[in-house]
C-alpha positions as CSV (number, residue, x, y, z in Angstrom):
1,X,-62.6,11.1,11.7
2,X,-61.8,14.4,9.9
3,X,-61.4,16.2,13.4
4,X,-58.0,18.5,13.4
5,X,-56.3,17.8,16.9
6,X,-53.8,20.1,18.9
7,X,-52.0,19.3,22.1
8,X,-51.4,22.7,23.3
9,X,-48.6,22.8,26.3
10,X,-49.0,26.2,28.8
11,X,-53.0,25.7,28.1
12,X,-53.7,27.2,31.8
13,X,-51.6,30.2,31.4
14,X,-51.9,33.5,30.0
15,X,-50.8,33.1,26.3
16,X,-52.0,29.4,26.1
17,X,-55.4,29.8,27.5
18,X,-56.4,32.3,24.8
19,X,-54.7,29.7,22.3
20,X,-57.2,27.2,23.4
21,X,-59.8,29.2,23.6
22,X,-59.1,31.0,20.1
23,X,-58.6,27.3,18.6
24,X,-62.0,25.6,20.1
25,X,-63.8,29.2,18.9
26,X,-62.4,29.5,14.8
27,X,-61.8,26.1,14.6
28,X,-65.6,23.7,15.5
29,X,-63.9,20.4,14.1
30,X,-60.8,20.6,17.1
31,X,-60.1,18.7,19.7
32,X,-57.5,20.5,22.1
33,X,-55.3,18.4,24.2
34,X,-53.9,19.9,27.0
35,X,-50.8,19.4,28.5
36,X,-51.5,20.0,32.4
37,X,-49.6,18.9,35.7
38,X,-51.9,16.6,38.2
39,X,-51.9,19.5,40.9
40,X,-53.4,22.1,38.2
41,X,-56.2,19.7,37.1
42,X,-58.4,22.2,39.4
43,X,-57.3,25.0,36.9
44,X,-57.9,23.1,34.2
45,X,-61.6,22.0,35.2
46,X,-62.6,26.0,35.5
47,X,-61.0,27.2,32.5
48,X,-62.6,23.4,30.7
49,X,-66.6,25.1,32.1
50,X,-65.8,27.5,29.0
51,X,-63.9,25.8,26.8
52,X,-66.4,22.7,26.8
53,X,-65.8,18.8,25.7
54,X,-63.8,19.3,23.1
55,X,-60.7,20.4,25.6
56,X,-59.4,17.3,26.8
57,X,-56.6,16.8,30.2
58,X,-53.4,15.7,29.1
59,X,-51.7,14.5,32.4
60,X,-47.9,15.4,32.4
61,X,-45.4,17.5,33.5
62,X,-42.1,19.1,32.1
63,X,-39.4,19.1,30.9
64,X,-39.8,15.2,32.0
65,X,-43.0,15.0,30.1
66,X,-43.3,11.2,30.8
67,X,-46.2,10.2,29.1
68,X,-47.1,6.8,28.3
69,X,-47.7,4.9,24.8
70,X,-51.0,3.7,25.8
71,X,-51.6,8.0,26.8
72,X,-50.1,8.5,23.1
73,X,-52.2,6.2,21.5
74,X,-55.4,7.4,23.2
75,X,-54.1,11.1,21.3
76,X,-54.3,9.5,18.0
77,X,-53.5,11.3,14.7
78,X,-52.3,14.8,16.4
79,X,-52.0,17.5,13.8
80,X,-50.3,20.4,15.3
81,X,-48.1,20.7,18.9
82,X,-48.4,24.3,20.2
83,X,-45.9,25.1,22.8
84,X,-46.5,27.8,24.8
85,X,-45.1,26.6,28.4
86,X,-42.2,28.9,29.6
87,X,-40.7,30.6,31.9
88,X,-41.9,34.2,31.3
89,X,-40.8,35.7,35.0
90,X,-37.2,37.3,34.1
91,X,-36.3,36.5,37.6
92,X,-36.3,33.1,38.3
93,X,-33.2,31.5,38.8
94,X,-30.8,30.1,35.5
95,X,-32.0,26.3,36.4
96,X,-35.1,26.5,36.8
97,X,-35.3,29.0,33.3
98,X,-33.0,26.3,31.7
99,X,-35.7,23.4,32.6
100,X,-38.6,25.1,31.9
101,X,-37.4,26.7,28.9
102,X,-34.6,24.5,27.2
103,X,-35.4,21.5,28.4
104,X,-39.1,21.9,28.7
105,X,-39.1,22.4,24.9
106,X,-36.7,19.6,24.1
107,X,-39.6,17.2,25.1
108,X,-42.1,18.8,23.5
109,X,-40.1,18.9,20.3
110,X,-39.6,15.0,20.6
111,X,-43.1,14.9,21.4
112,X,-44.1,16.4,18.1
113,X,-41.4,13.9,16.2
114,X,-43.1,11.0,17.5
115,X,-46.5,12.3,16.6
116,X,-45.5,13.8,13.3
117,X,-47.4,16.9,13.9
118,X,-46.3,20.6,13.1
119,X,-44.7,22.3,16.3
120,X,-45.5,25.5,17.0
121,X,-43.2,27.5,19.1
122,X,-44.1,30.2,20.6
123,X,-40.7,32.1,21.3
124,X,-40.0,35.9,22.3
125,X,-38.5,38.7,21.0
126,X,-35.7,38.4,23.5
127,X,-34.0,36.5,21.5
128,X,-32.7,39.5,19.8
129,X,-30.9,40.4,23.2
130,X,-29.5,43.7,22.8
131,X,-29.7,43.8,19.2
132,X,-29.6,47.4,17.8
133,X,-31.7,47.8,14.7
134,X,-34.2,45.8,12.6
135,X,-34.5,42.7,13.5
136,X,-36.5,40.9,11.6
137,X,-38.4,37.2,11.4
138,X,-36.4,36.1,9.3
139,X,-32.8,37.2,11.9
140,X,-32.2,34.6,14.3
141,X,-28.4,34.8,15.3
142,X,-26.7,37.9,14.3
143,X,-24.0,38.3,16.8
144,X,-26.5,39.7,19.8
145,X,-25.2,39.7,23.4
146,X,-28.1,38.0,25.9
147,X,-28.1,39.7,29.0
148,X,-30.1,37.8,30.7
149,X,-30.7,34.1,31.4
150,X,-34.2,34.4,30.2
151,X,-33.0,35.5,27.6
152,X,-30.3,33.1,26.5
153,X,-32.9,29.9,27.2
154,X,-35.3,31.7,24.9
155,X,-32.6,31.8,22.2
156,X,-31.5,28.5,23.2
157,X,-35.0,27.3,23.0
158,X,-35.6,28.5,19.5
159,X,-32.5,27.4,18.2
160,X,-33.1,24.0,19.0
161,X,-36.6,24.1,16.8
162,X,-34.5,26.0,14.1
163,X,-32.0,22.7,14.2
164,X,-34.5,20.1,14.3
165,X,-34.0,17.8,11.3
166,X,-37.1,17.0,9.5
167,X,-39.6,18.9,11.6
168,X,-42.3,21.2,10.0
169,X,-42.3,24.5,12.6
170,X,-43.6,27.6,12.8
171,X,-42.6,30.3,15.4
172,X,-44.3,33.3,17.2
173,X,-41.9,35.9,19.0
174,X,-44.0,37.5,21.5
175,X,-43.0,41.1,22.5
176,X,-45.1,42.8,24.9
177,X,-48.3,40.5,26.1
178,X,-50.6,42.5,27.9
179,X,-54.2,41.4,29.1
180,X,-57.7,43.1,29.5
181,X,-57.8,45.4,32.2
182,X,-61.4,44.1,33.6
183,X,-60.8,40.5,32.8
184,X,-57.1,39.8,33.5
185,X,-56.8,41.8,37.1
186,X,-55.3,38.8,39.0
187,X,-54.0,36.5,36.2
188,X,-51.0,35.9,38.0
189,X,-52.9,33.8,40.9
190,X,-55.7,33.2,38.3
């Protein structure tokens, strides 16, 4: 049908929301998909008011994910997976990071296999850990300490995309995301 088709995961939150909105606004042929758990369908249904038709509820949780093949086939031909879903609070505890983060993306990775669509992954710059000097896009592990477990799950996180056999990816390290100061007072309840 010529339409170009995203599931986006993290749609609700800060980064992803802009994603969506960024994709429905360049892009007039998309369909957006995206990835929401059944209690944030309410979130979902405000943020939907702007985004309009063409965002689309995809019921599911991680890092379980769980979603059916009749829910896959109902997706269709999906062209790109953008991952934005993490854990971006530096002190949450190690397991719940490592689920979120790790694990979270582990599923969304499969997800993206068994779609064969290109995975986006958005990442952070804390994978360079304590790394002293340029680090550039094209560094990944260059002998870094992690100090944090935020930290390590990011790296973690990325390396799995990096050692995904046969999977087209692009990555976005984040650094320091900050909001509109009228727009984004509350965003962290929003």
């Amino acid at each position: 049908d010529g339409c170009m088709r995203y599931v986006v995961t993290g749609g609700t939150g800060f980064i992803g929301r802009r994603v969506v909105s960024r994709l429905l606004a360049t892009r007039l042929d998309a369909e957006v998909w995206v990835l929401v758990r059944r209690q944030s369908l309410g979130r979902f249904e405000r943020l939907a008011v702007e985004w309009g038709d063409r965002a689309k509820p995809l019921v599911g949780g991680l890092p379980e994910l769980a979603l059916t093949e009749q829910t896959l086939a109902e997706l269709g031909q999906v062209d790109h997976v953008v991952h934005c879903a993490a854990i971006y609070d530096l002190t949450a505890g190690e397991a719940e990071q490592r689920a979120a983060n790790v694990e979270g993306t582990r599923a969304v990775l499969e997800l993206a296999r068994r779609l064969d669509a290109v995975f986006h992954h958005v990442s952070s710059i804390a994978v360079a850990g304590d790394f002293n000097g340029e680090y550039t896009e094209d560094d990944f592990d260059v002998g870094q300490q992690l100090p944090t477990a935020y930290h390590r799950t990011k790296f973690e996180a990325e390396l799995l995309v990096r050692s995904t056999t046969g999977l087209r990816y692009r990555i976005y390290r984040a650094a320091v995301v900050v909001g509109d100061s009228r727009t984004d007072i509350d965003t962290a309840k929003a």
